[in-house]
TORVO-823523 format. One record per atom (N, C-alpha, C): residue number from 1; atom name; x negated, y, z negated. Coordinates in Angstrom, 1 decimal. Each point is the difference from the previous one (the first is absolute). Layout:
{NUM; CA; {X; Y; Z}}
...
***
This chain:
{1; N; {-4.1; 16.7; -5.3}}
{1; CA; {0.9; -1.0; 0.6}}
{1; C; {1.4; 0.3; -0.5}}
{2; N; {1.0; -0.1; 0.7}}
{2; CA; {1.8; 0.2; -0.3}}
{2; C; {0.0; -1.1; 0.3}}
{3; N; {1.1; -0.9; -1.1}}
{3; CA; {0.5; -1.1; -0.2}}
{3; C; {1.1; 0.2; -0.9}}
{4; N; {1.1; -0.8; 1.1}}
{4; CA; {1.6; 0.2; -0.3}}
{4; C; {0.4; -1.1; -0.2}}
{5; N; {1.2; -0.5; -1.0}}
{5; CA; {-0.2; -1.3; -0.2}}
{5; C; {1.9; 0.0; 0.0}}
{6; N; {0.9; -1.3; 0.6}}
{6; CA; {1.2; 0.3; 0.0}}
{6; C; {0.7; -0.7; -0.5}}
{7; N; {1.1; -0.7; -0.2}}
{7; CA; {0.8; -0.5; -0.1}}
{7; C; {1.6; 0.6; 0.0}}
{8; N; {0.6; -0.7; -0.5}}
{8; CA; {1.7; 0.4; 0.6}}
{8; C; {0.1; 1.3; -1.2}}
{9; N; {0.1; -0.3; -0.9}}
{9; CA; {1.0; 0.9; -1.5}}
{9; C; {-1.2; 1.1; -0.1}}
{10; N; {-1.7; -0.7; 0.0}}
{10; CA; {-1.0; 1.7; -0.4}}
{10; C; {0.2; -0.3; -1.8}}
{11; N; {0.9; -1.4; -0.3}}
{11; CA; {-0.2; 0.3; -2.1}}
{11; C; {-0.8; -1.1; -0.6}}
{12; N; {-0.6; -0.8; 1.2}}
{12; CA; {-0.8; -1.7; -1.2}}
{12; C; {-1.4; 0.1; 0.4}}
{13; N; {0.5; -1.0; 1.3}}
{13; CA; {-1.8; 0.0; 0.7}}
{13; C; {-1.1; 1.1; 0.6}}
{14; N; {1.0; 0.4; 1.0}}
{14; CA; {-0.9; 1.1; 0.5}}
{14; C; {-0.3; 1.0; -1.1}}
{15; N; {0.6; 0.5; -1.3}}
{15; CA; {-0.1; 0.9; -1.2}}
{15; C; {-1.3; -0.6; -0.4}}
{16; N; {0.1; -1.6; -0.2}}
{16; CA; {-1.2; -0.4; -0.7}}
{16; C; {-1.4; 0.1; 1.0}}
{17; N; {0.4; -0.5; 1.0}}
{17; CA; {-1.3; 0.0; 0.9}}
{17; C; {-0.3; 1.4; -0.1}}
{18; N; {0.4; 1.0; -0.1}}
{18; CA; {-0.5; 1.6; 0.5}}
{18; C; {-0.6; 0.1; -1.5}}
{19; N; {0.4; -0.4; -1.0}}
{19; CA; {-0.6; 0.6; -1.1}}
{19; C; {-1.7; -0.9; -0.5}}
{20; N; {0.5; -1.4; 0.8}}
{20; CA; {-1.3; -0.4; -0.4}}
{20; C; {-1.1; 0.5; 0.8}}
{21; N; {0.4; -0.2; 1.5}}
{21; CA; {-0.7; 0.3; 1.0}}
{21; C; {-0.9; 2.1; -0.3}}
{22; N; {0.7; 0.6; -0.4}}
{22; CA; {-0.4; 1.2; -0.8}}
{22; C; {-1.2; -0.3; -0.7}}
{23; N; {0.3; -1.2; -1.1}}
{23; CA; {-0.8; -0.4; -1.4}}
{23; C; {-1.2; -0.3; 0.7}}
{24; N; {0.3; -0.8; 1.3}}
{24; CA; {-1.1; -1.2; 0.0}}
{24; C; {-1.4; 0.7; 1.3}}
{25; N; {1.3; 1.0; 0.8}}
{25; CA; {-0.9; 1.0; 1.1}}
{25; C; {-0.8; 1.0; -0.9}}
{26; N; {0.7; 0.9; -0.7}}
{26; CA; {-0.3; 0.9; -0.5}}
{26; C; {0.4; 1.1; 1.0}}
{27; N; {0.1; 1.2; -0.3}}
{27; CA; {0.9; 1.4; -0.1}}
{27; C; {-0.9; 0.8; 1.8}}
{28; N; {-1.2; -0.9; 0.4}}
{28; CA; {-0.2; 0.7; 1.5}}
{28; C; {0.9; -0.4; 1.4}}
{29; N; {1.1; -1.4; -0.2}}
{29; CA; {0.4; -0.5; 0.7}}
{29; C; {1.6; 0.9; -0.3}}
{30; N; {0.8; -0.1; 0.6}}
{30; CA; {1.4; 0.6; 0.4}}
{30; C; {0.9; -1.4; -0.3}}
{31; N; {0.6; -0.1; -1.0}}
{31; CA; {0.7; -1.6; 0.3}}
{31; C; {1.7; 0.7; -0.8}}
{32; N; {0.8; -0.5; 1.4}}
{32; CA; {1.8; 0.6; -1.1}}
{32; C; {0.4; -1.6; 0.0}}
{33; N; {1.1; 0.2; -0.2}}
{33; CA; {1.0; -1.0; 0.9}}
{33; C; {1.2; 0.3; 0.0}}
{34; N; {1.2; -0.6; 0.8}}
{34; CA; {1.5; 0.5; 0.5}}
{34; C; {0.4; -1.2; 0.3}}
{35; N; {1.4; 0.4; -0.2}}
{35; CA; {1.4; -1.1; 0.1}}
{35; C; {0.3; 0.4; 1.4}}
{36; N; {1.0; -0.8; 0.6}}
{36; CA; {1.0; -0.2; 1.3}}
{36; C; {0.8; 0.8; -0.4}}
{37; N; {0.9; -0.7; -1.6}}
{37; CA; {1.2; 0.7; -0.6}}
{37; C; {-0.4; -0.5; -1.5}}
{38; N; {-0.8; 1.2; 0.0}}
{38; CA; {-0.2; 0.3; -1.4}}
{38; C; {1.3; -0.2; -1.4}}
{39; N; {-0.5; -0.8; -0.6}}
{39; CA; {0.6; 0.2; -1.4}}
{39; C; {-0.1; 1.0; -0.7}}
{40; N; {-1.0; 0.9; 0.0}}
{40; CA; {0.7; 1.4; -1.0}}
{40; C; {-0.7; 0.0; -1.4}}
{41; N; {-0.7; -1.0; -0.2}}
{41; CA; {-0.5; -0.6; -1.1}}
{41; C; {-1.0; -1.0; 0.0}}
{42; N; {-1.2; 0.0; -0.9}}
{42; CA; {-1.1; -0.8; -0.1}}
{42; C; {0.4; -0.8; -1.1}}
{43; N; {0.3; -1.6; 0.6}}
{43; CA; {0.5; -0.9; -1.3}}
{43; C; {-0.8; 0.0; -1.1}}
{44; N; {0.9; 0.1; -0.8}}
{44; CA; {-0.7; -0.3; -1.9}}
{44; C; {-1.1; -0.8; -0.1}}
{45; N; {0.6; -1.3; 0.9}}
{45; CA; {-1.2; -0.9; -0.3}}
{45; C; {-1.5; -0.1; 0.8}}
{46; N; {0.2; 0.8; 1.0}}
{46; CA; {-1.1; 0.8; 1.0}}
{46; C; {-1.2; 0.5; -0.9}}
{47; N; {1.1; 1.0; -0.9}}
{47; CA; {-0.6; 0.9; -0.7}}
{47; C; {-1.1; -0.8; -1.2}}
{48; N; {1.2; -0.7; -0.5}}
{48; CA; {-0.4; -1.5; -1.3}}
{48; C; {-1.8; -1.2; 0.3}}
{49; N; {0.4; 0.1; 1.4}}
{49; CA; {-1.3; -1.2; 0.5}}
{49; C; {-0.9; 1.2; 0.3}}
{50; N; {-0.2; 0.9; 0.3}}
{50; CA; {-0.9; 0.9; 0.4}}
{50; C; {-0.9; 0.6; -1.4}}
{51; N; {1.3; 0.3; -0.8}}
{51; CA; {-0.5; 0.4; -1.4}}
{51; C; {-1.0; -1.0; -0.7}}
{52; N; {0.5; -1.2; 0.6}}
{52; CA; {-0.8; -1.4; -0.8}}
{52; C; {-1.7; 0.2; 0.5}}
{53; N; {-0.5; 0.5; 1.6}}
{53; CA; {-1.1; 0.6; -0.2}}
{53; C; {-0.7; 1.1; -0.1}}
{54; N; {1.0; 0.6; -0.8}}
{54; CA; {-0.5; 1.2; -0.4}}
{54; C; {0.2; 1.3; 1.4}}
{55; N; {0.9; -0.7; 0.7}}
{55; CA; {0.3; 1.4; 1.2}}
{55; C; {1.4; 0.2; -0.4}}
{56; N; {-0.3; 1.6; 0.5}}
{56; CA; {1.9; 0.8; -0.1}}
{56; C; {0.5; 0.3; 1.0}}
{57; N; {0.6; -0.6; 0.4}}
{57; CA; {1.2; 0.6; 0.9}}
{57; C; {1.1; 0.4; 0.2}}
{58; N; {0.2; 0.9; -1.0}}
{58; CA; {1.1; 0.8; -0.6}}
{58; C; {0.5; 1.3; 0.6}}
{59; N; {-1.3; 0.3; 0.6}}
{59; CA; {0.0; 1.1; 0.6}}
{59; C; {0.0; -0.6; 1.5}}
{60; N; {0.5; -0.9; 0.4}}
{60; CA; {0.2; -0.1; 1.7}}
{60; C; {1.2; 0.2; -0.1}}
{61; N; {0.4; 0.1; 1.6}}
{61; CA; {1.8; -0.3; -0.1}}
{61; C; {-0.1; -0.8; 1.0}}
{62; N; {1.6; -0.8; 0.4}}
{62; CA; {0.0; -0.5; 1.3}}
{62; C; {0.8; 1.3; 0.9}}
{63; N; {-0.5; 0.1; 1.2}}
{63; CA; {0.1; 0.6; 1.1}}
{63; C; {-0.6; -1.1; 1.3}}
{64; N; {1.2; 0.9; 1.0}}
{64; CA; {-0.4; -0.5; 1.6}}
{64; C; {-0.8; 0.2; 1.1}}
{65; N; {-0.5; 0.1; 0.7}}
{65; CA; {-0.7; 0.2; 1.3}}
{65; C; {0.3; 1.5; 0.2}}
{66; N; {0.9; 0.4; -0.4}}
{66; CA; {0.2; 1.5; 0.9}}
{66; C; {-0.4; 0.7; -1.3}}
{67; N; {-0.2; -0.3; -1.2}}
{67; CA; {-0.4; 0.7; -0.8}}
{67; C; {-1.2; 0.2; -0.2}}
{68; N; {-1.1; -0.7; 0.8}}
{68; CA; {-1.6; 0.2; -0.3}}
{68; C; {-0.4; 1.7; 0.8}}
{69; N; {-1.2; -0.3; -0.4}}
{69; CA; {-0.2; 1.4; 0.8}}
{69; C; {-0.8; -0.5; 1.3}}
{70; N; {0.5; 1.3; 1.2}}
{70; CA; {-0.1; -0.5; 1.4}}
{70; C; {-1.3; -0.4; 0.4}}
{71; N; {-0.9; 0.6; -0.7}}
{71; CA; {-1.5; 0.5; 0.2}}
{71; C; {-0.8; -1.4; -0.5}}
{72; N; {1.3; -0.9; -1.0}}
{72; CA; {-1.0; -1.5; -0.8}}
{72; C; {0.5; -0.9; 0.8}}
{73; N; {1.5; 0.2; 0.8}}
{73; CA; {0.3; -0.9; 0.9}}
{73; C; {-0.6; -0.6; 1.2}}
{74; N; {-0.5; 1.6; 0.9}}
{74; CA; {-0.6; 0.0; 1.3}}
{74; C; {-1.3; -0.3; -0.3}}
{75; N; {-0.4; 0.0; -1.1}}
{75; CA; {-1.6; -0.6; -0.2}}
{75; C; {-0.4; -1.3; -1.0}}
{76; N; {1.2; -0.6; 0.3}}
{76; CA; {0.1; -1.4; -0.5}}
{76; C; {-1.1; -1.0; 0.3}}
{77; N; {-0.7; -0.4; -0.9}}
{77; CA; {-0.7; -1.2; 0.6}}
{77; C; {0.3; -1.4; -0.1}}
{78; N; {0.6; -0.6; -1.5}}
{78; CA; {0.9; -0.6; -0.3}}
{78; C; {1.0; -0.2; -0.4}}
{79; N; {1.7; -1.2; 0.9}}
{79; CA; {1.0; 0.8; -0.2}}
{79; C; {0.4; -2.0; -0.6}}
{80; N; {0.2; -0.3; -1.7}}
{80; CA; {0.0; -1.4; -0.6}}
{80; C; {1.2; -0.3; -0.1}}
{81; N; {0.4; -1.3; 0.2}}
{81; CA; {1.7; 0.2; 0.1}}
{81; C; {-0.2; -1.4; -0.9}}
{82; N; {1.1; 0.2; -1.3}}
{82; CA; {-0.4; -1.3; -0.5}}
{82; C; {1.4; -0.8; -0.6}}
{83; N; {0.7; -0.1; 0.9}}
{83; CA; {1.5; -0.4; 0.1}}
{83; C; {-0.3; -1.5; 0.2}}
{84; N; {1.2; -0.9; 0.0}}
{84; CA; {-0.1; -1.4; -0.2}}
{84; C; {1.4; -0.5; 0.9}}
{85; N; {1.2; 0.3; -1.0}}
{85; CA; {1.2; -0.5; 0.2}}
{85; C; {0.9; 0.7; 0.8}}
{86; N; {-0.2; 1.9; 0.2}}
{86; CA; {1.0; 0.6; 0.6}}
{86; C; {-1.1; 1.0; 1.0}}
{87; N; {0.6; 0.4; 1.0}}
{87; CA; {-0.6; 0.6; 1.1}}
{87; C; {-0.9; 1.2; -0.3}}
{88; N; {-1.3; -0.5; -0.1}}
{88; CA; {-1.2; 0.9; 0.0}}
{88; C; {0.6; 1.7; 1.1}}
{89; N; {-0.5; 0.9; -0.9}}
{89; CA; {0.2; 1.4; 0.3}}
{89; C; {-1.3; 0.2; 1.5}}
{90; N; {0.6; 0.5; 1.1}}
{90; CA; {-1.2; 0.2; 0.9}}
{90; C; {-0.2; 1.5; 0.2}}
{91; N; {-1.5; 0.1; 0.2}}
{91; CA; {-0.3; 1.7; 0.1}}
{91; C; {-1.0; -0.1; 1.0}}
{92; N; {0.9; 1.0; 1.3}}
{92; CA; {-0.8; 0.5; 0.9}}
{92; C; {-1.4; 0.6; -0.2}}
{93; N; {-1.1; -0.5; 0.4}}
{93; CA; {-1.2; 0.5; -0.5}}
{93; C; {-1.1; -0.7; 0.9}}
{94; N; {-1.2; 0.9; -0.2}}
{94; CA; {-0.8; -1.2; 0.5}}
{94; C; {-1.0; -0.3; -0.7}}
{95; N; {0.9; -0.3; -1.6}}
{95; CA; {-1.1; -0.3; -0.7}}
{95; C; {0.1; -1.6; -0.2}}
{96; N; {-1.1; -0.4; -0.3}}
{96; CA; {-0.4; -1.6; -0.3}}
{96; C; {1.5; -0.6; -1.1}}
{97; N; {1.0; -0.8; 1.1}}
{97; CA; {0.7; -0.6; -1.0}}
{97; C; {-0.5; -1.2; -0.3}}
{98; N; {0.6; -0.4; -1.5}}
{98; CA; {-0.6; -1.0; -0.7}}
{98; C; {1.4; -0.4; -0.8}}
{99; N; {0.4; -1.3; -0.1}}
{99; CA; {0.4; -0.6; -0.5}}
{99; C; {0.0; -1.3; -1.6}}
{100; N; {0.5; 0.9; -1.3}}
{100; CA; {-0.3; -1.3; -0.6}}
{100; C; {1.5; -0.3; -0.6}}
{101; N; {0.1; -1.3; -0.2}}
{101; CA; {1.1; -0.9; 0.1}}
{101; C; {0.4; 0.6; -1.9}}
{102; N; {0.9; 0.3; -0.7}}
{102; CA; {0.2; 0.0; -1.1}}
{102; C; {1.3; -0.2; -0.4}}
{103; N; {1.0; -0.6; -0.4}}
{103; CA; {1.2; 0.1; -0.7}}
{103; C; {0.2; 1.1; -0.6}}
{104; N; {1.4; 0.5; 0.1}}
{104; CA; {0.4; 1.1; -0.7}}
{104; C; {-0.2; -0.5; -1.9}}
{105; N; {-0.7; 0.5; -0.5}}
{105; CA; {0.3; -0.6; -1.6}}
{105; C; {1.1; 0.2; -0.5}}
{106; N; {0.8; 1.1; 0.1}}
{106; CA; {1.3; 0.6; -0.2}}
{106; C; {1.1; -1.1; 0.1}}
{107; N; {-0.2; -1.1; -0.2}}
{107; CA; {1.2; -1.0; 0.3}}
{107; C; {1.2; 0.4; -1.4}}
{108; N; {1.0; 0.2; 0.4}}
{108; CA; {1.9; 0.5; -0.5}}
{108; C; {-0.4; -1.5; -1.2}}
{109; N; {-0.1; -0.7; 0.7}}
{109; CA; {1.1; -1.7; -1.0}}
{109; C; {-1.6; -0.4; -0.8}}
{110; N; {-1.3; 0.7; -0.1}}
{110; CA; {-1.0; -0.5; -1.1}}
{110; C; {0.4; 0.8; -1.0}}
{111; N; {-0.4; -1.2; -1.3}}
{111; CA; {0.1; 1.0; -1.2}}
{111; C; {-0.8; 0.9; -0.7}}
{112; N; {-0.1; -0.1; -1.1}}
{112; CA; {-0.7; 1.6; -0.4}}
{112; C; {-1.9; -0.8; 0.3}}
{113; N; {-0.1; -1.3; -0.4}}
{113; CA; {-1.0; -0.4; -0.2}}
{113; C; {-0.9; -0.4; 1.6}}
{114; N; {0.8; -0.4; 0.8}}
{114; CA; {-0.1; -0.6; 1.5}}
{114; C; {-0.4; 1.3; 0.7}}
{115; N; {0.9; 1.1; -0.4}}
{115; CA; {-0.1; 1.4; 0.6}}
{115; C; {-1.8; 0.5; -0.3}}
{116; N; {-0.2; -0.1; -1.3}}
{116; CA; {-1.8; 0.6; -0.3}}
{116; C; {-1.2; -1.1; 0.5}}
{117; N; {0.9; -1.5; 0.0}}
{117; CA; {-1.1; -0.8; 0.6}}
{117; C; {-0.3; 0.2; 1.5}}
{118; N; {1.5; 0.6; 0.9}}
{118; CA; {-0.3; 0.0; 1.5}}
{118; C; {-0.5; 1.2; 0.0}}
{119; N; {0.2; 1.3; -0.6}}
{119; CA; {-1.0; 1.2; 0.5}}
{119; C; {-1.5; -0.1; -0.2}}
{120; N; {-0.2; -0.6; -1.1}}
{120; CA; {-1.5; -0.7; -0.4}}
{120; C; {-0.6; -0.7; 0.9}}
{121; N; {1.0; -1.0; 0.8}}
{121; CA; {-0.8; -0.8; 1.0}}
{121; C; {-0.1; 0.5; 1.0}}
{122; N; {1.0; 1.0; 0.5}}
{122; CA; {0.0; 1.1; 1.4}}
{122; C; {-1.4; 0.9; -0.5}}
{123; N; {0.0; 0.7; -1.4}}
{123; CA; {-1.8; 0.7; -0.7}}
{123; C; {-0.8; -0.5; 1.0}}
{124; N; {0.1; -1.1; -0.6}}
{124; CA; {-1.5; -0.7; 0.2}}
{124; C; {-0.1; -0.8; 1.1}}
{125; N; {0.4; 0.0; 0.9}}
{125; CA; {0.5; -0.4; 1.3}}
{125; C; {-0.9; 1.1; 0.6}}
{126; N; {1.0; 1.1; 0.1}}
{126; CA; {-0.5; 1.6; 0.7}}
{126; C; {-1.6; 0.3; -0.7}}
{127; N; {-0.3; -0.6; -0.9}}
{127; CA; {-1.4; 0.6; -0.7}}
{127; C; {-0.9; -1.1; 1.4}}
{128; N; {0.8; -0.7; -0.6}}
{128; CA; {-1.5; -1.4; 1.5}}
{128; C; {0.0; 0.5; 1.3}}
{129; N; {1.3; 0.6; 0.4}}
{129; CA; {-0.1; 0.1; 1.5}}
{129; C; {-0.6; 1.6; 0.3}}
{130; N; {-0.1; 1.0; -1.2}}
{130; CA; {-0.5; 1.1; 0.1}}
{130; C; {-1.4; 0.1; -0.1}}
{131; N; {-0.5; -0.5; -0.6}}
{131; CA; {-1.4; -0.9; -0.6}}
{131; C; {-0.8; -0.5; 1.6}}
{132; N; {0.8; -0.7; 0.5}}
{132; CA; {-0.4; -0.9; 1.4}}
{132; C; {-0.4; 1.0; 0.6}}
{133; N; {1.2; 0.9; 0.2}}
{133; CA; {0.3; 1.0; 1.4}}
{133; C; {-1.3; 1.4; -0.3}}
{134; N; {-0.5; -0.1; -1.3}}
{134; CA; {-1.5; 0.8; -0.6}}
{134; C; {-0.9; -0.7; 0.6}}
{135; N; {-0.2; -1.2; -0.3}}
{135; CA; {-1.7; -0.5; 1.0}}
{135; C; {0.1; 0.1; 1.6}}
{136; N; {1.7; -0.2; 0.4}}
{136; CA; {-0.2; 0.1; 1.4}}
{136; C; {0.1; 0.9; 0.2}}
{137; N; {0.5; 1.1; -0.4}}
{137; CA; {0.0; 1.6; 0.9}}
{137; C; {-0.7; 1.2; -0.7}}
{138; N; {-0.4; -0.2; -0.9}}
{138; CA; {-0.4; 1.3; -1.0}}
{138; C; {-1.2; 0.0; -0.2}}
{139; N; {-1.1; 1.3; 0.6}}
{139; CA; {-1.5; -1.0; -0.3}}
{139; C; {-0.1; 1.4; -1.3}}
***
């Protein structure tokens, strides 16, 4: 199964979703994910709440739509978009879109402590809805 997961920047949620979704599918499923307008960078604290269970994603980067390869795009089966506040990235496809609702955790004006409690709750947020989307689609 190829499962693409999006949001705007490619550095918080969609980072996390791809690395758990990896942890939690295991290595026969295809899963990236991509920004609109990538940030360039996988936030620290991405990195920080992932580490907390023991996943790395150090080795992802953020990248866009035009950067996957053609061959994972055209054979997309799921395409997750998990934007909240700013306009969800759309990809021509005819793969099963899916929508889940998440706040950017990246908020500018939280502080150092606000900043590790919202990537934690965006974690474990993406852990429930990844979790769901296993009993319903993955036998």
């Amino acid at each position: 199964m190829n499962i693409l997961f999006l949001c705007v920047a490619n550095s918080a949620r969609s980072q996390m979703a791809e690395g758990l979704a990896k942890s939690m599918l295991g290595t026969e499923h295809n899963i990236q994910s991509a920004g609109s307008i990538p940030s360039g960078e996988v936030h620290p604290n991405a990195v920080k709440a992932m580490d907390d269970l023991g996943i790395d994603i150090r080795d992802q980067y953020s990248k866009s739509t035009e950067d996957l390869d053609e061959d994972f795009l055209s054979n997309l089966d799921y395409a997750i978009t998990l934007c909240a506040e700013e306009v969800c990235p759309v990809l021509p496809s005819s793969a099963q879109n899916l929508h889940w609702l998440n706040e950017d955790p990246a908020n500018t004006t939280y502080s150092v402590k606000q900043l590790e409690s919202s990537f934690s709750n965006t974690r474990d947020n993406l852990y429930k809805l990844i979790k769901k989307f296993m009993i319903m689609n993955v036998q």
